[in-house]
N, C-alpha and C positions, 0 to 999 in steps of 0.2 A: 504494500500500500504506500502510496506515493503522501508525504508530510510535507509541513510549510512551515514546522516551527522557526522563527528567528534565534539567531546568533546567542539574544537577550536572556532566550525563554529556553536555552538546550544548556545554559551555565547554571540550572535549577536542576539539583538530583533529581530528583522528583519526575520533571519532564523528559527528561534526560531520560530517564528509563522508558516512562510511557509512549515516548519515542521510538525506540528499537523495538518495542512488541506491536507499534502501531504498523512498523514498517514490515513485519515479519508475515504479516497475514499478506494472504494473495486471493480472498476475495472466495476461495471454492467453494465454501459454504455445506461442507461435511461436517462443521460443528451441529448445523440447524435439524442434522437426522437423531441428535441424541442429545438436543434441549428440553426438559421436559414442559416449560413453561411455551416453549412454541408449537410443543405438541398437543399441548392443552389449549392455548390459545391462538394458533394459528396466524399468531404476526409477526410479520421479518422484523421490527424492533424490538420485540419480545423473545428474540432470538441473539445468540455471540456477535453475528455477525453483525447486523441492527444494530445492536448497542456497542460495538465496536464504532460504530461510521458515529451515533450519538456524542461519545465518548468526545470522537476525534476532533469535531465540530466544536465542541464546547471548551477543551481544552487545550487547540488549536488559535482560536481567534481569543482566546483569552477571557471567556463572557461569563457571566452568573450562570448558573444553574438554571431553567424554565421548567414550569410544572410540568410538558411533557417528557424531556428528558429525565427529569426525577422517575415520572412513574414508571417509565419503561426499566429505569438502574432499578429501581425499591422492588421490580418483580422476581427482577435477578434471584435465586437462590445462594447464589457461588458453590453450588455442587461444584463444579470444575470437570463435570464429564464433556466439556466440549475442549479442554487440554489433555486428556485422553482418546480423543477421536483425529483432533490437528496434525496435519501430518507436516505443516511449516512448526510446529514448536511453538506457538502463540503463547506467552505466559498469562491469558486474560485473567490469574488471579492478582497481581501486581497492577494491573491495569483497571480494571474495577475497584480495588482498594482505593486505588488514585483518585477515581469519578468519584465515591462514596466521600472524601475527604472534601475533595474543592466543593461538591455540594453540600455538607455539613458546613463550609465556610459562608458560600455565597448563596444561599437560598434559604427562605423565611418558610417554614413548615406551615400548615391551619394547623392551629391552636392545640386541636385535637389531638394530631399527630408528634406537638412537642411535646404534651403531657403522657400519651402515653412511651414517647420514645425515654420523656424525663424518668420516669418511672421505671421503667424497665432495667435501665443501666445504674439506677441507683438501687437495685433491691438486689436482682436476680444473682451478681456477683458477690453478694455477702451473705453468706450462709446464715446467720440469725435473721438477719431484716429476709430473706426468700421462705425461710419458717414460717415468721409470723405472717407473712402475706399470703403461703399457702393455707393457712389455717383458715384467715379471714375469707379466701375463695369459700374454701370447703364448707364454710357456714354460708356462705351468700350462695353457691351452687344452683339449689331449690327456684330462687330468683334469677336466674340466667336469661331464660327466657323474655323477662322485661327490659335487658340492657337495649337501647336505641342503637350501638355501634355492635356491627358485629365485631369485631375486635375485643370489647368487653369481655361481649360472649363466649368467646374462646380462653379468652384469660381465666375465667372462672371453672369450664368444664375441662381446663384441658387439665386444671389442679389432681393431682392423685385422689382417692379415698379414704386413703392411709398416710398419715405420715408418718416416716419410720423414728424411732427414738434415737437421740445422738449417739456416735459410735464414738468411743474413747479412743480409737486407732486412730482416729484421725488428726488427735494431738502429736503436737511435735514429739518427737525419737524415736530410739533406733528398735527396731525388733535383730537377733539375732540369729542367724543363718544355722540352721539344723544339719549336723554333720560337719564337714570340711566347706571354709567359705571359700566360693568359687568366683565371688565378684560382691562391690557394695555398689547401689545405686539406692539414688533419692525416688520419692513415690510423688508423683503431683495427683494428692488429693482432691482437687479440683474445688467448684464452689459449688454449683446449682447440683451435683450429684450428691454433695453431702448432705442435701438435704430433703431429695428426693428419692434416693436407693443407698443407703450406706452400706447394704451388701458385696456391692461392689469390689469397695475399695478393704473390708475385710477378708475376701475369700483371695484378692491379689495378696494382700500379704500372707495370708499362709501357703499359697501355691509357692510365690518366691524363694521364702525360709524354707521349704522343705524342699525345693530342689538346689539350694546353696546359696542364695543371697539373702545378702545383712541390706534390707530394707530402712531407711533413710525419709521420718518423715521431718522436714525443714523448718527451722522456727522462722515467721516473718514471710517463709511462700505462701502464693496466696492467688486468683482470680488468673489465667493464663494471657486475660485482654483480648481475646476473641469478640466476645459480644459487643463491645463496644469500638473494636475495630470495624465491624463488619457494621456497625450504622456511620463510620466516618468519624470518630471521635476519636483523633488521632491523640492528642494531649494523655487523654485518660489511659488509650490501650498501650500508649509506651509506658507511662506509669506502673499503671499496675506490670508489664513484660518487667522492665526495669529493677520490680522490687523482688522477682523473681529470680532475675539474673543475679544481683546480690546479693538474694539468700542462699543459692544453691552453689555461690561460688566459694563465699565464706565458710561454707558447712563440706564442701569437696575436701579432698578430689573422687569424683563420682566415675565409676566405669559406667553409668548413665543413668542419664533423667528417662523415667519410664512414667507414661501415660496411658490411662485403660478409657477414655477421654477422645477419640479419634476426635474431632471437635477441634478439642485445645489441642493434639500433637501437630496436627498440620500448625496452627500459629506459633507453638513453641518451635518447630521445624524450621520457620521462618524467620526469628530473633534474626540470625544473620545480620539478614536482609534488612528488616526494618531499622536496624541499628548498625545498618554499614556506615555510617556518618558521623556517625554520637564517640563521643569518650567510649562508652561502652561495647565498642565493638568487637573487640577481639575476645572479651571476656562471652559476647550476646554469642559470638558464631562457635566460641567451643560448647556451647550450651547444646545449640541446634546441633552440633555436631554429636553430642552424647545423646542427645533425645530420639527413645525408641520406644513405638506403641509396644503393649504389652506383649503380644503374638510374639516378638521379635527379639525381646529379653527370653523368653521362653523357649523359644527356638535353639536361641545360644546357651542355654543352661539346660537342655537337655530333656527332653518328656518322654519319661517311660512307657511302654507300648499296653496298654490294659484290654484287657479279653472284653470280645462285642459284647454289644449290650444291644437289649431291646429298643432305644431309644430311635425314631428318626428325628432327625433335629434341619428344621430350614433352617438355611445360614442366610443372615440377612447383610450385605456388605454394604457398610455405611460409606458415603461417600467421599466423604475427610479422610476415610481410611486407603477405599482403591481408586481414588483419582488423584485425593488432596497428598495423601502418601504414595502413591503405586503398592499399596499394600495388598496383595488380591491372592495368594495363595497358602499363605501360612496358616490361617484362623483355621480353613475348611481340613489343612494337614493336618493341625493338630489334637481338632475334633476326630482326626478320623484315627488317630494316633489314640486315642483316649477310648475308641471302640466303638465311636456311634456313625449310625448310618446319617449320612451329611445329603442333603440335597440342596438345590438352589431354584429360587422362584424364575421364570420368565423374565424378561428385560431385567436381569440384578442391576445392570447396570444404571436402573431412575432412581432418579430420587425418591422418597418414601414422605418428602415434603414439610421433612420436620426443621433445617437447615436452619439450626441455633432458634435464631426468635420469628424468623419467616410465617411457622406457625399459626401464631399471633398475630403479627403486622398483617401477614397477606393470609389470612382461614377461609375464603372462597379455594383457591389457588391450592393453598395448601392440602384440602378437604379431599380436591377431585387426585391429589398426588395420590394422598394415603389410601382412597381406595381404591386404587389401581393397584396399589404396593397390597394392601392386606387380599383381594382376589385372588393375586399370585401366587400368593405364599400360601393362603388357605388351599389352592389348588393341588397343593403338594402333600395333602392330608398330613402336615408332621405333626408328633406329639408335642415338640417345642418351638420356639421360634428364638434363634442366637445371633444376637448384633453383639457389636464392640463399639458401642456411643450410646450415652442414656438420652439424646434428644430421640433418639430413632425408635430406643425400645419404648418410651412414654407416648409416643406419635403413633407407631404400629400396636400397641397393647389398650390404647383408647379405641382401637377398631376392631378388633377380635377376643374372642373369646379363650381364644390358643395360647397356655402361657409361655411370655417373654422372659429370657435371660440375658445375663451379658455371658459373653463365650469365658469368660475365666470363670464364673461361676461352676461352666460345667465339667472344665478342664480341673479346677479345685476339689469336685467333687469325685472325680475318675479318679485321683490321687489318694483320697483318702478323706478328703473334707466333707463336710454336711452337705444334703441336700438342699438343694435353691430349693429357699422358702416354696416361691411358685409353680412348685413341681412335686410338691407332699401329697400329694390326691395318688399322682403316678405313681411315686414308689412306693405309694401304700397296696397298690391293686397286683 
């Protein structure tokens, strides 16, 4: 694609990069076969390519944001399956980040939308204040149906039924490695998972220690800056990256930062990048360089082979995970290593439409993703249904009745750990 930035505006890191990805696209339009928003709605701006030319336009001639351009960027998910499909290398998640930022500068929201964009990135990242506003959904639930925005509406139904009670693993230190220790890595805890599944992040530490690592929870880590990257709120998501890089540098040296979060691992993935310019750069890119989804610490630490089980389990692959990571083989190996019969729904490659807060902001959009995503998967008649990101099991698990795990759950359990909560009916029968 042919640019026109000036001399003025290519001495701007920033454009400078959105540059060389603008320049890299040749226009084929092989992204538009695996957007799922353009397959849902059928508009070449609501498509890579569309919001590529959007993009280019607005950050080319240097001009504010316009409502139309907004709406077309805010449908965006940033799956990234159209940087899996690109056969020029397009990096459109650097590129989008970019739009998302200069529109967060230069464009005034309706009212509505600052309030609940205010809202969102002041709760959801802090695991008490996401408590008690899960709680207050869950009583307001019943009244759903009288909210005037649909956005409300989803905020309130998409709250759990349960909240789980806080897990002390989640406080800072060290668990210790069972046996001979084979490596130490820190654990990112994460924020909205601690207070939506804290199963989670218990059954990764005992899977860890009992195949040899001294698990590392970090005093002072905290929020990964995902969510609030991904509305453009550049200040905050280097903040919170920032205070991460700090504490896990301080508390190293780490054979890796491991994330069961596919979410957060792509943006921790990405520190590098985003702090290629700051003080903190060399310290930001050996961070990204130790950060490994959970699959991938497990892989290297070795999973013993355990005798088939009755289970079939759909594997659900999240999209942070096989596009945002290239992570697309390990989870389904390891289940199958663990002895359960692994299948995979139709299109794995869509979205499931749950993409951080998308959810929320966009729940028309969202709605027609997830059931397409839960048809598929139901079609596979499994007794479970295993992702690796709690946006996707909360997103798929408010649509079917088929219970959701995260895939360490069940790999902790093949090992010797307790059965997923969600799964005691099954191995009761």
């Amino acid at each position: 694609m042919k640019t026109n930035f000036t001399e003025q505006q290519l001495k701007i890191p920033a454009l400078k990069r959105s540059n060389e990805i603008l320049r890299s696209c040749v226009h084929c339009g092989f992204c538009t076969a695996t957007c799922p928003t353009y397959q849902v709605l059928g508009d070449e701006l609501d498509s890579p390519r569309g919001r590529i030319y959007l993009i280019k336009d607005m950050l080319e001639n240097d001009r504010p944001a316009d409502a139309k351009t907004v709406r077309h960027i805010d449908r965006c998910l940033s799956c990234l399956a159209c940087m899996t499909t690109c056969p020029s290398g397009v990096h459109y998640m650097h590129l989008v980040d970019h739009a998302r930022a200069h529109i967060e500068k230069t464009y005034k929201r309706p009212l509505m939308d600052r309030m609940l964009r205010w809202t969102l990135a002041r709760i959801i990242p802090y695991p008490k204040r996401f408590r008690l506003a899960l709680l207050g959904a869950k009583i307001g639930r019943p009244f759903a149906f009288l909210m005037p925005d649909a956005r409300l509406k989803a905020m309130l139904t998409m709250a759990p039924k349960k909240i789980p009670p806080v897990s002390r693993n989640d406080d800072p230190q060290t668990f210790a490695a069972i046996g001979p220790k084979k490596m130490r890595v820190a654990l990112m805890t994460g924020c909205a998972q601690k207070a939506l599944n804290t199963d989670i992040n218990d059954a990764t530490i005992r899977l860890l220690t009992r195949l040899g690592a001294e698990v590392v929870v970090a005093r002072e880590a905290g929020c990964c800056g995902a969510l609030v990257h991904h509305m453009g709120q550049e200040d905050k998501s280097h903040a919170q990256a920032a205070n991460n890089i700090r504490a896990w540098t301080n508390e190293g040296p780490f054979d890796g930062i491991i994330i069961n979060t596919s979410g957060c691992g792509t943006t921790i993935k990405d520190y590098g990048h985003m702090f290629r310019n700051d003080p903190l750069a060399k310290d930001a890119a050996q961070i990204s360089a130790k950060a490994m989804d959970v699959t991938e610490v497990i892989e290297k630490l070795g999973l013993p082979v355990s005798e088939p089980k009755n289970l079939r389990v759909a594997y659900h692959s999240a999209c942070s995970l096989q596009h945002g990571q290239k992570i697309k083989t390990a989870p389904k190996s390891l289940l199958k290593t663990a002895g359960y019969d692994v299948v995979e729904p139709e299109d794995s490659h869509l979205c499931c439409g749950s993409a951080g807060t998308y959810n929320l902001l966009q729940p028309e959009i969202s709605g027609e993703l997830k059931a397409r995503k839960v048809k598929t998967l139901e079609a596979k008649t499994p007794d479970v249904i295993s992702a690796g990101n709690i946006g996707c099991m909360m997103q798929i698990g408010s649509g079917t009745d088929i219970p959701i795990v995260h895939t360490v759950e069940l790999l902790d359990w093949a090992t010797g750990g307790p059965c997923p909560k969600a799964l005691n009916v099954i191995a009761k029968t």
